[in-house]
N, C-alpha and C positions, 0 to 999 in steps of 0.2 A: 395549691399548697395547703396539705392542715396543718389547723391549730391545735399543739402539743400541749391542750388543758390538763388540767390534772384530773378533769371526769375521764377523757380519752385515756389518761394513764391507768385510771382505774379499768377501764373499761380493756385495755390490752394487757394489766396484767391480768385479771381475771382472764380471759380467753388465754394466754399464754400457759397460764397452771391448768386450767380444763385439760385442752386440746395438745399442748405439749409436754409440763411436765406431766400428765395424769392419766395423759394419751387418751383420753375418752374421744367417741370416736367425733371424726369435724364433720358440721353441717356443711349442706351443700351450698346456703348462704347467711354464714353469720352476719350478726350486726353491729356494729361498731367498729371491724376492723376493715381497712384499705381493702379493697379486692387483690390488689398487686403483692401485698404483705400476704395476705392469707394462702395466696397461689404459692407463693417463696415457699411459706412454712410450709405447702401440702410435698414439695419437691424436696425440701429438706427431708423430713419424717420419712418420705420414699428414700432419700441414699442412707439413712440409717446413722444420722448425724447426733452425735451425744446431745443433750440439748443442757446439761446442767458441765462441762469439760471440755477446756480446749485442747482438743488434739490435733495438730499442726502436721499439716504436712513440708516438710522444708528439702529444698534439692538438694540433693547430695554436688561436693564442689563440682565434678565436671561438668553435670548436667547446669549448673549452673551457671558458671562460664561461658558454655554455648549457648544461652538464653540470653546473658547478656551480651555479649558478642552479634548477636541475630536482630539484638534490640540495641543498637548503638546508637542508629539515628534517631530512635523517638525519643532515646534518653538524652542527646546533646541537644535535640533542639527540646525539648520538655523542660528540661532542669532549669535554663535563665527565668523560664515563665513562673513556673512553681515557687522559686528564691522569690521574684518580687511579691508574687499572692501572699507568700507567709510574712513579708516584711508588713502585712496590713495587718495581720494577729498574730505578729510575734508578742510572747508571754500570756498569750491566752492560754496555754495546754494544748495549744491544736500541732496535729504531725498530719503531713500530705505524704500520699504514698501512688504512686505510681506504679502500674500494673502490664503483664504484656496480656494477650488476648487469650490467655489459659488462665488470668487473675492469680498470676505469681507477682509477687514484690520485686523489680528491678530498679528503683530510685526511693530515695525518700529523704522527708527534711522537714522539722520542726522542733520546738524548744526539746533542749538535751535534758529537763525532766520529767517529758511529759516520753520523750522519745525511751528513758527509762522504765518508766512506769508502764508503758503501754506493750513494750518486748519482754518487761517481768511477768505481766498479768497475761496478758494475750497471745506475746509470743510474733507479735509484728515484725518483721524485720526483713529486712533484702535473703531472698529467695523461699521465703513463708507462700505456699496457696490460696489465696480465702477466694477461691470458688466455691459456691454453695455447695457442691459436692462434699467438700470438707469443713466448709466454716459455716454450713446453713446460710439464713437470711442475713445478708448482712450487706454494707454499701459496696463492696467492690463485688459479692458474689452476683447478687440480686442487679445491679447494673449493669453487668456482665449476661447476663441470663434475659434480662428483655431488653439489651440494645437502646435502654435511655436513662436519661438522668434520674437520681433517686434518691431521696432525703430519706433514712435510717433513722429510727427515733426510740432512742432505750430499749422498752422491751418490747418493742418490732422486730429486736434480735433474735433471731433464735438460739443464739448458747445464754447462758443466764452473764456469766461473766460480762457479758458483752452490753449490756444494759444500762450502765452508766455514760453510757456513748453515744454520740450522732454523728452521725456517720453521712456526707455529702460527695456525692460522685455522677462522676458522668463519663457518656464512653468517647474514644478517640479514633479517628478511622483515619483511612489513608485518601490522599487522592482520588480514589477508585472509589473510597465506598464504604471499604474490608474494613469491617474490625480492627485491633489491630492493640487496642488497652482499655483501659481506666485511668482516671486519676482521683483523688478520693481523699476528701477531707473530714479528719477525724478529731474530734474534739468533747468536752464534758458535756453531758447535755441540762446540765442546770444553766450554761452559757447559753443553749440553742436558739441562735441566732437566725432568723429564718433569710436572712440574707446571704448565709456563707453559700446554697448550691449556685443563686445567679451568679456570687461570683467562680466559682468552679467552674460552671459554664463560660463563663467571659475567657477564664484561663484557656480554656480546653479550645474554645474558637481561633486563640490566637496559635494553640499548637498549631492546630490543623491548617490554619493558614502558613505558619511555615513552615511543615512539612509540606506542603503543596508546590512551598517556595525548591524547599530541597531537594524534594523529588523531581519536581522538573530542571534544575540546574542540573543532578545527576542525571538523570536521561538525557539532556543535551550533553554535556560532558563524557556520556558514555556514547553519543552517537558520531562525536568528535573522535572519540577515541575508537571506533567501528571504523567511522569512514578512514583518518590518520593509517588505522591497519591496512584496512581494502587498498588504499593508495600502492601504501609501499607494497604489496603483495603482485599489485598487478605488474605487468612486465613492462607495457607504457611505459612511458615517461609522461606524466602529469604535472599539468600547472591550473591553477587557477588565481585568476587575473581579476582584478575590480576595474569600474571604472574610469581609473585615472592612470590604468597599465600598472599595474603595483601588483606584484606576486602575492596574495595573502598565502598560500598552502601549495605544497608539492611535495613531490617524490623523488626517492633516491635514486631511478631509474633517470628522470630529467635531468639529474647531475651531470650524468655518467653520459647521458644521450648529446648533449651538449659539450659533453668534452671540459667538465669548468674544474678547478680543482679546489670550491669553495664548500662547505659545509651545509649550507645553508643558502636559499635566495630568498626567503619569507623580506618583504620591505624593499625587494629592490626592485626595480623596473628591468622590460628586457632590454632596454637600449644600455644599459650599465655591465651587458656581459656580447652584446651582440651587435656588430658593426653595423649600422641603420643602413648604410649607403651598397652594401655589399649583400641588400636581400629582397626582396621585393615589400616594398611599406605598408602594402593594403591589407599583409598576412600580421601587421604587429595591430592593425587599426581596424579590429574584426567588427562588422558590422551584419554577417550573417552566415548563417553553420556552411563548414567547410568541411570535406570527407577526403581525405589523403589527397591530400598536395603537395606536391614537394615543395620544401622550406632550404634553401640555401645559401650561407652566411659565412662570413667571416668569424671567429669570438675573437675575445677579449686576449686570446693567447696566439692569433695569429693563425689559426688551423681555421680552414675551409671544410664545414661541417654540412652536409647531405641528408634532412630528413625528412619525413614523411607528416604532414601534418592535420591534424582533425581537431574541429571546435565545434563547440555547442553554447548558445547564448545562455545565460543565466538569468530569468526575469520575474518582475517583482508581479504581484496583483494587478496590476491595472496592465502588465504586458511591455512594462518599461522593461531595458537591457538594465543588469546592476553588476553584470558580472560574464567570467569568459572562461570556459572548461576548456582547455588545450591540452589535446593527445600526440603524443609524439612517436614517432615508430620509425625504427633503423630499416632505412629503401629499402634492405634487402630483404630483410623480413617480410614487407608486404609485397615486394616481386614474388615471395616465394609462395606465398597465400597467393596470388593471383595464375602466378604456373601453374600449381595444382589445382586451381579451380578454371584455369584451360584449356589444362589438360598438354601442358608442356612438363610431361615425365617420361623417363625411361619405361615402358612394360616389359620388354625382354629380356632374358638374359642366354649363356651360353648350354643351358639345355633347350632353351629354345630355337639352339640350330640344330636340323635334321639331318644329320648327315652318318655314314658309314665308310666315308672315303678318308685314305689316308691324307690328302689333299688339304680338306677341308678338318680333319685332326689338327693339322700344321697350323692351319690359320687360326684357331682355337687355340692353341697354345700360345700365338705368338701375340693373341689378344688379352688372353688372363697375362702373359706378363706387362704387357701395357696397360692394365687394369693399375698394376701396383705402382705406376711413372705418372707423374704429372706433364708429360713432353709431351708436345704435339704429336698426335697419328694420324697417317695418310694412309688410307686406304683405295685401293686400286680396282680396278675390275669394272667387266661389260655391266650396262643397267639390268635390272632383275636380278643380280646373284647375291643379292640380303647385306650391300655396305651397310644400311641406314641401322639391320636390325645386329651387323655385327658393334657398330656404333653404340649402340644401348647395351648390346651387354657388357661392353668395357666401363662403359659408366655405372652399372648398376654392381658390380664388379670391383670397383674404385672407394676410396673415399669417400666421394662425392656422390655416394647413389642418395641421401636423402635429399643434394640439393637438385635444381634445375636442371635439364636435358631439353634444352631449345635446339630446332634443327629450323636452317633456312637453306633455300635450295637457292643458288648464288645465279640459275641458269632460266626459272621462272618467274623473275619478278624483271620490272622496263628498268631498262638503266639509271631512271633520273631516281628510281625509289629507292635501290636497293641500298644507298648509303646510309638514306633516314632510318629504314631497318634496323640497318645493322648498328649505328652510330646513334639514334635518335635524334631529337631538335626542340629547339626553345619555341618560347608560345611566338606569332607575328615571323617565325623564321621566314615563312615563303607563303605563297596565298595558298588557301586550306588549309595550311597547320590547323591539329587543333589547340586553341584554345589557350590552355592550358600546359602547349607541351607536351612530348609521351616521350619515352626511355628506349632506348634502343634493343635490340636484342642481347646488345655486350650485356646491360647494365638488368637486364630480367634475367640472364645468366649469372648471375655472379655467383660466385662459390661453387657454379657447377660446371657442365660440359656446353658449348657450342659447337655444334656440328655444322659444320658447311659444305653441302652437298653441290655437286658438279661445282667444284673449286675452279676448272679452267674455264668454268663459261664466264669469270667474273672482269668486271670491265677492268683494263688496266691503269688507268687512273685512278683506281679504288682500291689496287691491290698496293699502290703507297699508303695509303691509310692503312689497312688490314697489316701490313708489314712495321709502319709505326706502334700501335696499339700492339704487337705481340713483343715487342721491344723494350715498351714502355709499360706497359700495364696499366696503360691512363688512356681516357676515350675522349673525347670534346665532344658535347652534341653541337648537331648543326645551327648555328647563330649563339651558339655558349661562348664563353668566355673562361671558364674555370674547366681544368681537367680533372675528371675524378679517378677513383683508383679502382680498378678492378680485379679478379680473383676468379679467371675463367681458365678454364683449360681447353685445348681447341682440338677436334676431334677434323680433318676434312678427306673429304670423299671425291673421286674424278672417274669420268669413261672413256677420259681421254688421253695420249700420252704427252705429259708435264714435259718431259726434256725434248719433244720436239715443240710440244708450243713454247718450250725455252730461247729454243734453236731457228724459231721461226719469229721471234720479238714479243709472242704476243701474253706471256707470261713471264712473271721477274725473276729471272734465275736466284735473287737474293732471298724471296720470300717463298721458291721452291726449295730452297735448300732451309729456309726454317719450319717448311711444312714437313719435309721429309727425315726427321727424325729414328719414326718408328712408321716403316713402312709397312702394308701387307698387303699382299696379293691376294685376292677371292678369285678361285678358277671358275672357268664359265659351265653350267652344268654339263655343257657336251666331251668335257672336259675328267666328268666325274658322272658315268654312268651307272655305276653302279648304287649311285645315291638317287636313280629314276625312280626304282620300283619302290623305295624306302617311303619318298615325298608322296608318290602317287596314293598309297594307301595312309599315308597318313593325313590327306587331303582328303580322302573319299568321307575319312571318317570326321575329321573336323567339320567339312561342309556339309555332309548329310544332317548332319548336329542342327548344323544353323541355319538349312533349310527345311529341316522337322521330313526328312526323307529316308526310308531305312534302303538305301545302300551300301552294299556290306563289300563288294567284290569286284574284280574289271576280269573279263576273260583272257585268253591268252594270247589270241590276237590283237585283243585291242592293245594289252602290255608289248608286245611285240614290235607295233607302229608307235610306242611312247618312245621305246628303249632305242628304236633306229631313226627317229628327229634328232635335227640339229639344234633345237631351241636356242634361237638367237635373241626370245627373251627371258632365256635362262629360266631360275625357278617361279619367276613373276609370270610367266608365260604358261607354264603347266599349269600353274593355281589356278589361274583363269580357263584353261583348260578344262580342268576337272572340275571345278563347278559349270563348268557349260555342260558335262555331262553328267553331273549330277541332275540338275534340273532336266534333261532331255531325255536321260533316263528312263523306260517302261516298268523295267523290273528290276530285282535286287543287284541285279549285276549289269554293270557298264557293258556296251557291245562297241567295235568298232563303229559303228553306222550313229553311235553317240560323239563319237568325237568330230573336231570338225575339217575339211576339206584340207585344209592344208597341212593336217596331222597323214592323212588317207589318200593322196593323191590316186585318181582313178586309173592311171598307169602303172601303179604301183601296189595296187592292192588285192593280189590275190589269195586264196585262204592261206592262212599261215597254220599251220601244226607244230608246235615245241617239236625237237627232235627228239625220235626213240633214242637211249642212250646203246653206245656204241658199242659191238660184238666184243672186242677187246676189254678186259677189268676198268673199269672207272676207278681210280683213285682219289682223293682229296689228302692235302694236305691236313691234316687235324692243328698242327701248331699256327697255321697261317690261316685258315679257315678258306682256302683257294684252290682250287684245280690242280692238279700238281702238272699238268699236261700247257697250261697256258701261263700267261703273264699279264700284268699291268688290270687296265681296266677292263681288258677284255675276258681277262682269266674272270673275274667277277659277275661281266653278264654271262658269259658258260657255265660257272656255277651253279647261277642262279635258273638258266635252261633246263640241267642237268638234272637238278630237284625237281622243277616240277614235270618233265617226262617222266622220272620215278614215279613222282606221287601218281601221277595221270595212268601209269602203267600198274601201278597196285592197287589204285580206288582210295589213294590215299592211307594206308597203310603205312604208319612209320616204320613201326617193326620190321619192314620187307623193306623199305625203302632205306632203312641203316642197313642191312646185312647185301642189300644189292649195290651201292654207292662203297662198302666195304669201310664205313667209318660208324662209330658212336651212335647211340641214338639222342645222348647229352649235346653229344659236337653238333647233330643234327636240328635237334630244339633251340639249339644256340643260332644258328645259320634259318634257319626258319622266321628265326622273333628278328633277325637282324634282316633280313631282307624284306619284312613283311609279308612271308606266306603264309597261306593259311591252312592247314589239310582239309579242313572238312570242307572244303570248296571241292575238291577232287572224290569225293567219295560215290562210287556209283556211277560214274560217269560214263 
């Protein structure tokens, strides 16, 4: 600290009339003044700073406004500390000013006539600059400018005006660090006290220590109020539990999840909304992380509540429990994350049946209107003629295509399982359960379709259950005690005929007459020939695909022996067909000698040639797109003969092959793309 003799005063004003009023030019080390002063005045003289008039820069109000505004915390915690510093010299002439980190004036306080005198002369006053930029060396510019405390001694100022003043200041940072003000004690300096900057400093320490205080209650309070959002944002239902079981914090979703019609649980325990005796006690008494388990209770309002529960322990430093995060999640919602991660969804829909026959039009129709019905559908028909895939596209079709499409085949699971299946069971139900319990297939369906395939293989002792539950819309698992409600629609499937196993006892005529709603019949493909050629090429081409094989085509014999089987496993039966001769394959084209023996029987196979078409005019219908000479399905594979002996007699040649058949070449590219022929397979032949 120096001593403000009055050699020193002699000695800065001299230097001050040289070098600033006279401007002569400044050494690079004078002697007698502060190095820290001389540096101020060389940065003053550089902004071009009057050195004998104060010209003030003051913010215009808005600008002002937002600076205080920006500056609200340092000014409310600042101001009590500043009030008591000045109660130590009140009436000395001293005014404290408070600064933000641009050394603008946002606070200030000291006697009202010194605080006169000093906004007369100098122009002090809330929203004044005295950054060195504009007010040269001075205690809030110069404080400002190297980041520490700084005792101002008369004419250490650089405006002349300013000379009667000592000026003590120091700077204020935040928690971090950052800058952030000044505070700045200003007073006569005939008074100059050399104790006023320790106590500046003493002030300034205790800011910073309660801004430190404030800052961190606001960052907890704003993480309170982070987390408070994230909560109610998440779709969970959240609780968190201390512990003595006392709710401290949750969400509005745990409300609703719970069923409760209370505002609020913060202070209550769960046994104050949930009947202890009606839920399992080791899930209220958490003693280690839990991941969806179902939680099933009684409340306070008499409803039997179903959900899914997950906790996470809460622990202190040394690994002690303080505390218990519980996730709550409506069962269905996490059956239906668990179906799609499955893989218990519908994929098909009704383009995804191949077909060209009026037959299978019909059942297509008769399944989009069962799409728009919540009733039971029974579907009908030999194995291999696509129930399961006409199943999916009613569901996908439906309402219900974003929920569940579980399918269980009532005909491959042992008798003693298929109830747990279908019905689930509690944990200890029977030896092996597991554990924990699992959900039946009703209850992983919910909201959507259950398909039950080969409906008549199902035991008749189970089809009273099945018959209850579609009655009821309530399931019991096996060793439960509580029925829950379910929201399934029941989609079932058979190969075999329901009114003679009616007729014969071994199906419940009451529970066939509640499957049989909306019936529909799928013909067998021998049935619907003219949908052979259709599947065949549209099987060459999906499986050449997915076995990375470029076969594009099957010859006419081999189409020949497709079109005159009886496929008794229907289209399940080609499929597997035509990948056998995809794989067996040589070249781009299927040969008979690719498919296999019992497509080609050796009594039966000798070369086939499509027929040349017949001496007499070939006609077709244009409006039916059929033979006009034939009917039914046979007129269809005639058709389809009739084309390609054309094609085969022209080299493929549409144009001759429209004017020779005596139809369209549009009706013909029509009849081409729908039977799957191809011309440039006949070109050259």
């Amino acid at each position: 600290m120096a001593t403000f003799t009055k050699n020193y005063q002699q000695i800065l004003l001299n230097s001050w009339h040289s070098y600033i009023e006279q401007g002569e030019p400044m050494p690079l080390n004078p002697s007698g003044v502060r190095p820290f002063i001389y540096d101020s005045w060389k940065r003053s003289k550089a902004f071009g700073v009057s050195p004998t008039a104060v010209i003030n820069k003051v913010l215009p109000p808005d600008e002002l406004s937002a600076v205080l505004n920006e500056n609200q915390r340092l000014i409310s915690v600042a101001h009590p500390y500043i009030l008591k510093l000045y109660k130590y010299v009140k009436g000395s002439n001293f005014v404290f000013a408070l600064t933000d980190a641009e050394g603008t004036v946002i606070d200030y306080i000291g006697d009202d006539q010194a605080i006169q005198t000093r906004t007369k002369k100098s122009g002090l006053t809330v929203g004044v600059t005295r950054s060195e930029k504009y007010a040269g060396t001075c205690g809030i510019g110069t404080c400002l400018a190297i980041g520490q405390p700084v005792q101002i001694w008369g004419e250490e100022h650089y405006i002349k005006p300013h000379h009667n003043y000592i000026c003590s200041a120091a700077p204020i940072h935040d928690s971090f660090g950052n800058l952030i003000g000044c505070l700045d004690a200003v007073g006569p300096k005939e008074i100059s006290p050399i104790h006023t900057l320790a106590m500046v400093n003493a002030c300034v320490d205790g800011i910073e220590k309660e801004l430190k205080i404030t800052e961190a209650y606001e960052r907890v309070n704003l993480a309170h109020k982070q987390m408070s959002s994230t909560l109610h944002a998440i779709g969970s239902g959240i609780l968190l539990i201390d512990n003595d079981g006392i709710i401290t914090q949750h969400n509005t979703n745990a409300i609703k999840m719970l069923r409760l019609s209370v505002s609020s649980l913060n202070g209550a325990s769960l046994g104050d909304f949930i009947n202890l005796s009606t839920c399992n006690p080791s899930l209220l008494n958490i003693q280690k992380e839990i991941f969806d388990t179902e939680l099933s209770f009684v409340n306070h309002k008499g409803s039997r509540v179903s959900l899914s529960l997950s906790a996470t322990l809460v622990l202190n430093q040394l690994g002690h429990k303080i505390g218990t995060v519980i996730v709550l999640d409506e069962i269905k919602h996490v059956h239906k994350l668990v179906n799609k991660l499955s893989g218990f969804t519908a994929k098909y829909n009704f383009d995804s049946i191949i077909s060209c026959s009026g037959a299978m039009e019909s059942v297509k129709s008769l399944g989009r209107s069962a799409a728009q019905s919540n009733s039971t559908v029974l579907i009908l028909g030999e194995s291999g003629t696509g129930k399961e895939l006409l199943a999916q596209a009613i569901h996908n079709a439906s309402d219900r295509k974003e929920a569940p499409f579980i399918a269980i085949n009532c005909g491959s699971l042992p008798k003693g399982l298929i109830e747990s299946e279908l019905f689930g069971y509690e944990k200890g139900s029977f030896t092996g359960a597991n554990k924990e319990g699992h959900p039946g297939k009703f209850e992983l369906a919910d909201g959507g379709t259950l398909f039950l395939d080969e409906i008549g293989d199902m035991p008749l002792e189970l089809q009273t259950s099945l018959l209850r539950v579609l009655q009821s819309k309530e399931i019991v698992r096996i060793g439960g005690t509580y029925p829950k409600q379910i929201d399934v629609r029941i989609i079932a499937a058979t190969n075999v005929d329901l009114l003679n196993s009616v007729n014969d006892k071994r199906f419940r005529h009451d529970l066939y007459y509640r499957l049989n709603v909306l019936s529909i019949q799928v013909p067998p493909l021998r049935a619907r020939v003219g949908d052979i050629s259709i599947l065949v090429n549209y099987f060459i081409t999906t499986i050449s695909k997915k076995l990375s094989k470029s076969i594009y085509s099957i010859e006419d014999n081999a189409m020949f022996m497709l079109l005159n089987y009886s496929w008794p496993g229907n289209v399940r039966e080609l499929e597997n067909v035509i990948e056998r001769a995809v794989n067996v394959a040589n070249s781009g084209v299927i040969h008979v000698e690719d498919l296999p023996d019992e497509i080609t029987p050796a009594s039966s196979c000798p070369t086939y040639h499509i027929p040349t078409l017949p001496e007499e005019t070939a006609v077709m219908d244009d409006e039916n797109g059929i033979y006009a000479l034939f009917s039914g399905e046979a007129k269809t594979e005639r058709t389809i003969e009739l084309i390609i002996a054309a094609l085969k007699s022209e080299n493929g040649n549409v144009s001759k092959v429209s004017e020779k058949l005596k139809i369209p070449r549009r009706t013909l590219y029509r009849k081409l793309d729908k039977y799957g022929i191809n011309a440039d397979n006949y070109r050259f032949l």
